[in-house]
N, CA, C and O atoms as a Maestro MAE file, in Angstrom:
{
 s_m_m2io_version
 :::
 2.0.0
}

f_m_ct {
 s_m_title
 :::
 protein
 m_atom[260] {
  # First column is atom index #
  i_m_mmod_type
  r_m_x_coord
  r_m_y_coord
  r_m_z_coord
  i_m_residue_number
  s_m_chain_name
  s_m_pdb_residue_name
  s_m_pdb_atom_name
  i_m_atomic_number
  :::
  1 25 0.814 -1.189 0.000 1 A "UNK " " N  " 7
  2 3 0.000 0.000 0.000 1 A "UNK " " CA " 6
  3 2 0.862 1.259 0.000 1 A "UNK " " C  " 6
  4 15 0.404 2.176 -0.681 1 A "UNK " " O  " 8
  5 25 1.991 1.484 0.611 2 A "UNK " " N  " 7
  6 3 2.905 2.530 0.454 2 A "UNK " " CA " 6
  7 2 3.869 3.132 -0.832 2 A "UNK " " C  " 6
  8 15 4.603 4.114 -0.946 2 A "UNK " " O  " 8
  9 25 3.556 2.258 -1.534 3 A "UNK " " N  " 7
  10 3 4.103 2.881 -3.100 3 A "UNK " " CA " 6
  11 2 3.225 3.356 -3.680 3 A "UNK " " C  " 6
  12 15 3.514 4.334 -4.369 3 A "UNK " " O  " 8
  13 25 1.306 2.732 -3.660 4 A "UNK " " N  " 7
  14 3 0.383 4.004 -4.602 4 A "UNK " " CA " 6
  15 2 0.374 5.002 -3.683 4 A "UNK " " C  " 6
  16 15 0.782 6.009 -4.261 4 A "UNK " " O  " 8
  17 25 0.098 5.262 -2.462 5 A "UNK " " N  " 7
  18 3 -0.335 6.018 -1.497 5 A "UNK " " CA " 6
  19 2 1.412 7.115 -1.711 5 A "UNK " " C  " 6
  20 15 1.536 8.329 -1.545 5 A "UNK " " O  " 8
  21 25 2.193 6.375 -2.002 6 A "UNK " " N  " 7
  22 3 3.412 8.028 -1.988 6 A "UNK " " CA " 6
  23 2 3.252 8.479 -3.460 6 A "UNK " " C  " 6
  24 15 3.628 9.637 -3.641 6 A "UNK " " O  " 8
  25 25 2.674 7.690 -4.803 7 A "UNK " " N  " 7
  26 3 2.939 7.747 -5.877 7 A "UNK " " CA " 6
  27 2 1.335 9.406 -5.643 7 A "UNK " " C  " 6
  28 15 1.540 10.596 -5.884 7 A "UNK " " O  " 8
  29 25 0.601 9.070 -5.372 8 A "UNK " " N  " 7
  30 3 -0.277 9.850 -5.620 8 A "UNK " " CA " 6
  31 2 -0.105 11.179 -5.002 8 A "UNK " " C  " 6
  32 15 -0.535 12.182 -5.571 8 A "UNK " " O  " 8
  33 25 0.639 11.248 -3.607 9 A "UNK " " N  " 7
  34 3 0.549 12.187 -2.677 9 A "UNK " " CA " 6
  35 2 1.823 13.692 -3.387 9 A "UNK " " C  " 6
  36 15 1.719 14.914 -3.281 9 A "UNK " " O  " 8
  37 25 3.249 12.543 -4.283 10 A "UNK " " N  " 7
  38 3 3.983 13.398 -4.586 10 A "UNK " " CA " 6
  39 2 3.506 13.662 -6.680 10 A "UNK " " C  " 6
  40 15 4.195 14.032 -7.630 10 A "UNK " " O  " 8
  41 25 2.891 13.483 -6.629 11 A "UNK " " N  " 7
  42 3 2.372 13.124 -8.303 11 A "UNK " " CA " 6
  43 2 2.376 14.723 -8.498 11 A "UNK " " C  " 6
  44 15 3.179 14.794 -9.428 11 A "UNK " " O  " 8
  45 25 2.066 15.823 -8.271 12 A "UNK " " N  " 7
  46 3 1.946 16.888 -8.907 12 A "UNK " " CA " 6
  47 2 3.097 18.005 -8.197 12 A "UNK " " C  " 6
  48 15 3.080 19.179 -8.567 12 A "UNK " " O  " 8
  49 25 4.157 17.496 -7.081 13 A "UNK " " N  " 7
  50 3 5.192 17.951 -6.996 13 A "UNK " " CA " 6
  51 2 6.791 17.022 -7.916 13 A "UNK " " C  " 6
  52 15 7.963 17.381 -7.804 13 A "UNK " " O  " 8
  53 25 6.313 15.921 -8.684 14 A "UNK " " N  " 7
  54 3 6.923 15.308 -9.448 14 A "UNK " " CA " 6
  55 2 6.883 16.053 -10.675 14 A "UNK " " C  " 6
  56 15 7.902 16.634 -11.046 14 A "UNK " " O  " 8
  57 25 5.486 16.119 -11.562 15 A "UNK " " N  " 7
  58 3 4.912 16.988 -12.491 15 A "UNK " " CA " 6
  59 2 5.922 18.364 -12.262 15 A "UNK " " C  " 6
  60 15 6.806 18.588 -13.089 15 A "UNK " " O  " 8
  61 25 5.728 19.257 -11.092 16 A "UNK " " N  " 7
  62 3 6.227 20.451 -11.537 16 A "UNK " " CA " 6
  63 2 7.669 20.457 -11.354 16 A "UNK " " C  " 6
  64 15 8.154 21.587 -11.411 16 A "UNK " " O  " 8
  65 25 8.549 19.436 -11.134 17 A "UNK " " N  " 7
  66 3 9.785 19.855 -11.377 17 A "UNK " " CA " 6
  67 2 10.092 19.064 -12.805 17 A "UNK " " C  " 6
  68 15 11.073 19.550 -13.367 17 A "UNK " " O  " 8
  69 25 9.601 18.171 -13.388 18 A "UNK " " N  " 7
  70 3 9.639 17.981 -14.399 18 A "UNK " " CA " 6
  71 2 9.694 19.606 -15.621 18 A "UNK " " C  " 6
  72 15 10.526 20.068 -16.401 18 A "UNK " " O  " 8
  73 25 8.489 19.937 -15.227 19 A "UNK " " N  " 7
  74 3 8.303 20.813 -16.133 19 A "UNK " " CA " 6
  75 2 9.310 22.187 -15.407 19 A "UNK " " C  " 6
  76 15 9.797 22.906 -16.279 19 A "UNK " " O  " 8
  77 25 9.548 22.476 -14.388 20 A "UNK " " N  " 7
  78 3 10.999 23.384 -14.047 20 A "UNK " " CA " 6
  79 2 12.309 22.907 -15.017 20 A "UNK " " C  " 6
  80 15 12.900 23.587 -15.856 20 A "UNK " " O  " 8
  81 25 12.545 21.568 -14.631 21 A "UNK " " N  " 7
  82 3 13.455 21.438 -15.375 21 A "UNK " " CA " 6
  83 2 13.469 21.526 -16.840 21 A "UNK " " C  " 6
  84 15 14.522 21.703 -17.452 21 A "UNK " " O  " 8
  85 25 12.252 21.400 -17.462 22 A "UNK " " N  " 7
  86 3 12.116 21.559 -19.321 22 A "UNK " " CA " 6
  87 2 12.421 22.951 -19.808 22 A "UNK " " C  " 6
  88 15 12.597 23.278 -20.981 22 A "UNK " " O  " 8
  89 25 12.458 23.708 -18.769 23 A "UNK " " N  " 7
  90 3 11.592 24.920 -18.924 23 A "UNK " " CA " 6
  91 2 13.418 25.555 -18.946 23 A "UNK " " C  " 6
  92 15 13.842 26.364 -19.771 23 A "UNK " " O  " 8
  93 25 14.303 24.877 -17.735 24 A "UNK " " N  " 7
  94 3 15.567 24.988 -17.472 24 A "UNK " " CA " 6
  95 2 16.379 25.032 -18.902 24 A "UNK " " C  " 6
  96 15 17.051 25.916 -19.433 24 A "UNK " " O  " 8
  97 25 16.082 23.910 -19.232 25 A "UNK " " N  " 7
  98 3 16.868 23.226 -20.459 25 A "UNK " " CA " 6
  99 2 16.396 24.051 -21.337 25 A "UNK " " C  " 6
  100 15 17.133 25.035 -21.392 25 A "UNK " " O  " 8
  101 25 15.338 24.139 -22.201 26 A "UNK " " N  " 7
  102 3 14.693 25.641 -22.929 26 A "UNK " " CA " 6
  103 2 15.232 26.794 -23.131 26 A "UNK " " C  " 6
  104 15 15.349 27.348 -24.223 26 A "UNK " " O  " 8
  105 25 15.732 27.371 -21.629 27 A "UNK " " N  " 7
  106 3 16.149 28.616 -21.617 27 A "UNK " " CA " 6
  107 2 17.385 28.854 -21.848 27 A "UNK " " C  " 6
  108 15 17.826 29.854 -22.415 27 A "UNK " " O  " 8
  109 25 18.441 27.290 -21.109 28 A "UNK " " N  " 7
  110 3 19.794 27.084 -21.447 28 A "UNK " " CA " 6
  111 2 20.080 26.974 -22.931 28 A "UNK " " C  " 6
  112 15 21.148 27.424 -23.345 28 A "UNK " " O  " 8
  113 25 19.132 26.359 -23.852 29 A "UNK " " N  " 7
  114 3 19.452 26.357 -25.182 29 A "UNK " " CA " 6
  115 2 19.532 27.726 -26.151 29 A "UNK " " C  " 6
  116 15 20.296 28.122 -27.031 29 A "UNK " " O  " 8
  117 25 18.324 28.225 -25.501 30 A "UNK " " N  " 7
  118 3 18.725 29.658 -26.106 30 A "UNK " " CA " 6
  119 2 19.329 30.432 -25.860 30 A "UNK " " C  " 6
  120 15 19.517 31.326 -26.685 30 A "UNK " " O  " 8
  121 25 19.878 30.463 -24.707 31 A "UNK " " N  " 7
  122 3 20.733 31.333 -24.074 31 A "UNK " " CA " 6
  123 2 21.920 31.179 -25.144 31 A "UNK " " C  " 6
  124 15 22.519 32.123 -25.660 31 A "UNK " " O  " 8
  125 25 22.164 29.728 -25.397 32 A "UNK " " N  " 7
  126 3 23.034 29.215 -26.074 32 A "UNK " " CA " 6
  127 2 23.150 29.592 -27.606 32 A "UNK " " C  " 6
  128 15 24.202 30.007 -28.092 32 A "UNK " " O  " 8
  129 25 22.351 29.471 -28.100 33 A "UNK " " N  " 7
  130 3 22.070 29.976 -29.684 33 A "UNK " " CA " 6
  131 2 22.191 31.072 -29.736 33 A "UNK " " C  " 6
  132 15 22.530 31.600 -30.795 33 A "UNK " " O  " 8
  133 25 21.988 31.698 -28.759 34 A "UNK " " N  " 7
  134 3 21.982 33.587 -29.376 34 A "UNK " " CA " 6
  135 2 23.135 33.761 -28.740 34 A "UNK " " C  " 6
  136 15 23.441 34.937 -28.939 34 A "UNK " " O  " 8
  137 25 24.175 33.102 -27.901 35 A "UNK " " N  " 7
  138 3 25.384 33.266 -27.805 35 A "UNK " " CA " 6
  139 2 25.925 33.414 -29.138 35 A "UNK " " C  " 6
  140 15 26.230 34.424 -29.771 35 A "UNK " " O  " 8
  141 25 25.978 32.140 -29.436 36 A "UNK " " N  " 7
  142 3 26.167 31.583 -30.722 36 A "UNK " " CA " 6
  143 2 26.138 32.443 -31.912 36 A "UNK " " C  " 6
  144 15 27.158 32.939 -32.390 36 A "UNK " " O  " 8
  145 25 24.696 32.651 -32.487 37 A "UNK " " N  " 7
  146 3 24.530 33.729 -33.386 37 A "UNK " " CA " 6
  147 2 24.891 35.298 -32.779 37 A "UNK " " C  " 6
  148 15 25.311 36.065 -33.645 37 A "UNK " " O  " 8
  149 25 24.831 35.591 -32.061 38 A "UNK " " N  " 7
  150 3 24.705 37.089 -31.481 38 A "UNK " " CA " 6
  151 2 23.685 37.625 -31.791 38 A "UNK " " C  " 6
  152 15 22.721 36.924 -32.095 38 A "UNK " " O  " 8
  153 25 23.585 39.222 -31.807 39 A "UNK " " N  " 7
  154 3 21.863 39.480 -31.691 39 A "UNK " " CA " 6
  155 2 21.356 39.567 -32.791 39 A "UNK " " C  " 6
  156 15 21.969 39.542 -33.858 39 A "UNK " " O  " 8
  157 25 20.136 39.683 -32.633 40 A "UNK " " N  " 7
  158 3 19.060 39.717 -34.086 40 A "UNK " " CA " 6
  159 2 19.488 40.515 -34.432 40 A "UNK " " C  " 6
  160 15 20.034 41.395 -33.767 40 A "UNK " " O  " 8
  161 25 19.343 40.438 -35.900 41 A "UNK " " N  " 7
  162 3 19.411 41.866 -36.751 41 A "UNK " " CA " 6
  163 2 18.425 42.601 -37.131 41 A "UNK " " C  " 6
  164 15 17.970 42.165 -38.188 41 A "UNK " " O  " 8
  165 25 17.760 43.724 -36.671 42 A "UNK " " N  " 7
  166 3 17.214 44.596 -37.103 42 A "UNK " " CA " 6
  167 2 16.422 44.970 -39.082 42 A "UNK " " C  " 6
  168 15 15.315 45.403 -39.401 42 A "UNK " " O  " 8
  169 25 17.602 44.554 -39.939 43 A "UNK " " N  " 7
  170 3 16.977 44.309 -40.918 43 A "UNK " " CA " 6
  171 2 16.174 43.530 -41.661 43 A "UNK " " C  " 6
  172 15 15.881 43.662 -42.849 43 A "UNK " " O  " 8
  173 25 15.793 42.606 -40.797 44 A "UNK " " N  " 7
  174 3 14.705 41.309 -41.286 44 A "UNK " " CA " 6
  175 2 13.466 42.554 -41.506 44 A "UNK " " C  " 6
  176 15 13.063 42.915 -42.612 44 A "UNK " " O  " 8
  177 25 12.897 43.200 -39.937 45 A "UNK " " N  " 7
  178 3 11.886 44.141 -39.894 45 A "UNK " " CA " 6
  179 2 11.832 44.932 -40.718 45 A "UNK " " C  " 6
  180 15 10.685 45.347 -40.890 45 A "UNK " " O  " 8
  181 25 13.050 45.640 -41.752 46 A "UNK " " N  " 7
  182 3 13.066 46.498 -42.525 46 A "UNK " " CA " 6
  183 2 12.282 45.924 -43.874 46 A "UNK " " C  " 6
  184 15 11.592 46.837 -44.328 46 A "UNK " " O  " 8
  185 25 12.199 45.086 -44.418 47 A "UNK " " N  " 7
  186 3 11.977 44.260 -45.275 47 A "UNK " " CA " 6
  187 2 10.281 44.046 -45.524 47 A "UNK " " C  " 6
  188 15 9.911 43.501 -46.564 47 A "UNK " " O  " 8
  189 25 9.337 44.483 -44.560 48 A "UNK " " N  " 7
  190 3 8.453 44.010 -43.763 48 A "UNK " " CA " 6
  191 2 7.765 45.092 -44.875 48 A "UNK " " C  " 6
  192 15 8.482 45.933 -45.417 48 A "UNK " " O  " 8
  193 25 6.464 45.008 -45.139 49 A "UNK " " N  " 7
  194 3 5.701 45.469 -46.335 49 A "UNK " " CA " 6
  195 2 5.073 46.737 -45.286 49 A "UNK " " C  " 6
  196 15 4.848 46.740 -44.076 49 A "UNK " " O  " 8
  197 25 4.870 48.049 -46.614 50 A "UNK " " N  " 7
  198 3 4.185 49.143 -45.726 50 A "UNK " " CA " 6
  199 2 2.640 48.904 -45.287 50 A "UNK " " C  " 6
  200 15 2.005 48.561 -46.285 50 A "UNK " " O  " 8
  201 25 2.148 48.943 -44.591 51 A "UNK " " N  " 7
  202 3 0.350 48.546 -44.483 51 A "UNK " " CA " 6
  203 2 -0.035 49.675 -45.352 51 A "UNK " " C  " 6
  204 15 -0.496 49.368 -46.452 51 A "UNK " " O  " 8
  205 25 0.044 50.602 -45.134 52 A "UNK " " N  " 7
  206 3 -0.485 51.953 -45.931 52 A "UNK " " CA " 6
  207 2 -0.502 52.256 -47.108 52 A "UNK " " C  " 6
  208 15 -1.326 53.034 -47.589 52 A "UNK " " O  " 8
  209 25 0.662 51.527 -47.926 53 A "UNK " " N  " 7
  210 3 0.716 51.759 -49.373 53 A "UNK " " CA " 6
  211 2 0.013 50.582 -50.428 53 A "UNK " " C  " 6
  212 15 0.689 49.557 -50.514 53 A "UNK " " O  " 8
  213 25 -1.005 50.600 -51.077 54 A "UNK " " N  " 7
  214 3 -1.463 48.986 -51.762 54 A "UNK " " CA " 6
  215 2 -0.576 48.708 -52.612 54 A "UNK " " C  " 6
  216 15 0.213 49.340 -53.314 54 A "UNK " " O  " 8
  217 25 -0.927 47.294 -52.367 55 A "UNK " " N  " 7
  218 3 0.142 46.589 -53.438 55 A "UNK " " CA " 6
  219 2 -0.361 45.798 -54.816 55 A "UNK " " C  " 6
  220 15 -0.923 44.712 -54.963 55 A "UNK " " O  " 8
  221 25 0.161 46.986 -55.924 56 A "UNK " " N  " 7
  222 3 0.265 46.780 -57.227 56 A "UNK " " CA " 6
  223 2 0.671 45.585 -58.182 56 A "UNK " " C  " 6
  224 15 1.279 44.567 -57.852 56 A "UNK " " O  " 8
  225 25 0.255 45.892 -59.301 57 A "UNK " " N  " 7
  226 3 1.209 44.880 -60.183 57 A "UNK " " CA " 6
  227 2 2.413 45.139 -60.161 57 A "UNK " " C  " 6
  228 15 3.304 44.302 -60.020 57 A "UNK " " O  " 8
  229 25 2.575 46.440 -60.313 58 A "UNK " " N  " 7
  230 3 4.247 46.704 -60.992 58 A "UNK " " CA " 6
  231 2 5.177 46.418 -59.642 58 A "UNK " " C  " 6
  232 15 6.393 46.231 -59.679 58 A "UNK " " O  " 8
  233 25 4.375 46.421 -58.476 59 A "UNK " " N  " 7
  234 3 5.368 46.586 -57.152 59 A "UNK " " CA " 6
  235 2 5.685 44.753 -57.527 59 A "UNK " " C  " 6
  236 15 6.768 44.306 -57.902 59 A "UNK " " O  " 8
  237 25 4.375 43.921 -57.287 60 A "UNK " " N  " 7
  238 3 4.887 42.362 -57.309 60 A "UNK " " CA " 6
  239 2 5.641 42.288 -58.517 60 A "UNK " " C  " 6
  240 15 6.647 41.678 -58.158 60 A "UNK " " O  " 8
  241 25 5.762 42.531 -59.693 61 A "UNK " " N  " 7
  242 3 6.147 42.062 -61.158 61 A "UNK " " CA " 6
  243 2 7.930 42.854 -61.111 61 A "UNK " " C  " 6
  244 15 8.840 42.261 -61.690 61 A "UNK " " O  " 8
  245 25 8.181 44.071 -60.436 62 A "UNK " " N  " 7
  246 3 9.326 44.425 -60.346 62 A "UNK " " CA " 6
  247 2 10.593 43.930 -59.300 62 A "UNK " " C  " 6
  248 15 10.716 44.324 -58.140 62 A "UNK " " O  " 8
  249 25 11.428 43.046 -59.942 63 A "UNK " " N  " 7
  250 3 12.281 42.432 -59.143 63 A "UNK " " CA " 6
  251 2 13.379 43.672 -58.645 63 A "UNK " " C  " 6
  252 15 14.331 43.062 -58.158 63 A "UNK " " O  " 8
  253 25 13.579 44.789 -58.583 64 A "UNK " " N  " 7
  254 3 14.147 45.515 -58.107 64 A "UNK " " CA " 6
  255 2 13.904 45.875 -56.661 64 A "UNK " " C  " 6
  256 15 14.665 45.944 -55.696 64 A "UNK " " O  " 8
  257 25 12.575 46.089 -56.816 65 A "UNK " " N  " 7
  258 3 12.336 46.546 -55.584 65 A "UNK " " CA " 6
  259 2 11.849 45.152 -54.019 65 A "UNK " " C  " 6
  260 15 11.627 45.557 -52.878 65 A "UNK " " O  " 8
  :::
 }
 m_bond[259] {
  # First column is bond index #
  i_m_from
  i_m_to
  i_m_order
  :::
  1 1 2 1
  2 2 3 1
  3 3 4 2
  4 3 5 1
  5 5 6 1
  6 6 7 1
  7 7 8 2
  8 7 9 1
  9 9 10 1
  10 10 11 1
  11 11 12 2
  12 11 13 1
  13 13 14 1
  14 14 15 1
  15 15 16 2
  16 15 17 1
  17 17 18 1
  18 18 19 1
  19 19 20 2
  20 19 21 1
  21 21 22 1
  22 22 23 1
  23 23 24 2
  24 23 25 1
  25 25 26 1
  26 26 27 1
  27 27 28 2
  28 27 29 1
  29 29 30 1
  30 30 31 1
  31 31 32 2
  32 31 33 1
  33 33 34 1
  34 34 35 1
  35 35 36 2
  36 35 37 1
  37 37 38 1
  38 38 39 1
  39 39 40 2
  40 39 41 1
  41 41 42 1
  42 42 43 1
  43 43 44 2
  44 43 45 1
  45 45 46 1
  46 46 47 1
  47 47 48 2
  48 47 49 1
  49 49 50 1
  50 50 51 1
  51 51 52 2
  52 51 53 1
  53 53 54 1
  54 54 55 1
  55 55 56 2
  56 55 57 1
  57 57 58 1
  58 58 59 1
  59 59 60 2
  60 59 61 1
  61 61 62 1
  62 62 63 1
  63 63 64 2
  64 63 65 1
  65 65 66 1
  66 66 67 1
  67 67 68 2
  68 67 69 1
  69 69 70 1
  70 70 71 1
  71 71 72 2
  72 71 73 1
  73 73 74 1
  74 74 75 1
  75 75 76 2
  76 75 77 1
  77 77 78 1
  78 78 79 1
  79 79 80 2
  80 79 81 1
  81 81 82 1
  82 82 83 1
  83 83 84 2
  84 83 85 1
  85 85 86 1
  86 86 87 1
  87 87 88 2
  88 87 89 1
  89 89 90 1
  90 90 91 1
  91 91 92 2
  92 91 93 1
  93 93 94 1
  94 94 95 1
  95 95 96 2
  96 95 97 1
  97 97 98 1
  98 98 99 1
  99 99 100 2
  100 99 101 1
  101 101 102 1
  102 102 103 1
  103 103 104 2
  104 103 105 1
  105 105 106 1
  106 106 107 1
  107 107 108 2
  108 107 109 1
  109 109 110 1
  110 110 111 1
  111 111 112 2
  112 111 113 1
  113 113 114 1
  114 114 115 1
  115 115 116 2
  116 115 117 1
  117 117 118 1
  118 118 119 1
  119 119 120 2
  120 119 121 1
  121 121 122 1
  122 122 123 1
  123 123 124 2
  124 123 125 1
  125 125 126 1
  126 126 127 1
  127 127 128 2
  128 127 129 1
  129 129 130 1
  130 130 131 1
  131 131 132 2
  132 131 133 1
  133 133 134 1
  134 134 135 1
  135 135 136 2
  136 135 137 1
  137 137 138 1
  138 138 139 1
  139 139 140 2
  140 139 141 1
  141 141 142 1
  142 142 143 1
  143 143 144 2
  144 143 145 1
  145 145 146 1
  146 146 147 1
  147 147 148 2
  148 147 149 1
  149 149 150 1
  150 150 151 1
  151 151 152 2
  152 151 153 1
  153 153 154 1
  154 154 155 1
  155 155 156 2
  156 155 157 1
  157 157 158 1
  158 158 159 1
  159 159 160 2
  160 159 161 1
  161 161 162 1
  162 162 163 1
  163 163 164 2
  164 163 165 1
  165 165 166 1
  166 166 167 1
  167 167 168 2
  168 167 169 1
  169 169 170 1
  170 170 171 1
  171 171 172 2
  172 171 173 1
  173 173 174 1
  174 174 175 1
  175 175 176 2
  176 175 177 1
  177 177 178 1
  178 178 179 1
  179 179 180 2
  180 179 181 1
  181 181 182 1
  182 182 183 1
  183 183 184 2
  184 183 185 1
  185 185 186 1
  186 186 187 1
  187 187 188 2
  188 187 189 1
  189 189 190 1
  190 190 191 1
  191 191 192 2
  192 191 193 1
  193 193 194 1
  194 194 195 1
  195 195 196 2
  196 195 197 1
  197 197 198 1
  198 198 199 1
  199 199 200 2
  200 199 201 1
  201 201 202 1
  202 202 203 1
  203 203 204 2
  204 203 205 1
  205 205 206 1
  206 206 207 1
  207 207 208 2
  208 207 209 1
  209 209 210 1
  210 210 211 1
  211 211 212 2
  212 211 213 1
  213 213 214 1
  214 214 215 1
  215 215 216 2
  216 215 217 1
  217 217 218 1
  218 218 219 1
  219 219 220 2
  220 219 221 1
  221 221 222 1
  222 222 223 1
  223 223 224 2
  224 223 225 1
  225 225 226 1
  226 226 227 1
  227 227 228 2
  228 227 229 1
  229 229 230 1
  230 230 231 1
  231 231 232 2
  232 231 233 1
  233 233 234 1
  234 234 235 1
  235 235 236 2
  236 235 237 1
  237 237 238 1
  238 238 239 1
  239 239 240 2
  240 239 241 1
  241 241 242 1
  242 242 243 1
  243 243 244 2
  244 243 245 1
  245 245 246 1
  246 246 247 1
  247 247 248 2
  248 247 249 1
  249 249 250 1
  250 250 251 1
  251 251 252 2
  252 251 253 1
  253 253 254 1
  254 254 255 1
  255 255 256 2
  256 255 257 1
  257 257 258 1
  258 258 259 1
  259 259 260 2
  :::
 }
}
């Protein structure tokens, strides 16, 4: 009787260090990658379409712009 009776009592302080620790590992990875890469660059956003201006044929059909 003492293995369901502890299985149930610690069951949702098991659960939350599970998920502490995912959450650990998660944050260590990115911490890691953007070591890695260094910071975002700003020009992705530049790239980003005006809302205000409609978009034409000549804007889609012109590979210049």
């Amino acid at each position: 009787m003492g293995i369901h009776y502890d299985y149930k009592s610690t069951k949702g302080i098991k659960l939350m260090e599970k998920q502490a620790k995912r959450e650990r590992k998660l944050a260590e990875k990115k911490a890691k990658r953007e070591a890695k890469e260094g910071p975002k660059k700003e020009k992705d956003r530049e790239k980003a379409l005006d809302t205000s201006k409609p978009i034409t044929l000549d804007f889609l059909t012109n590979p210049d712009k």
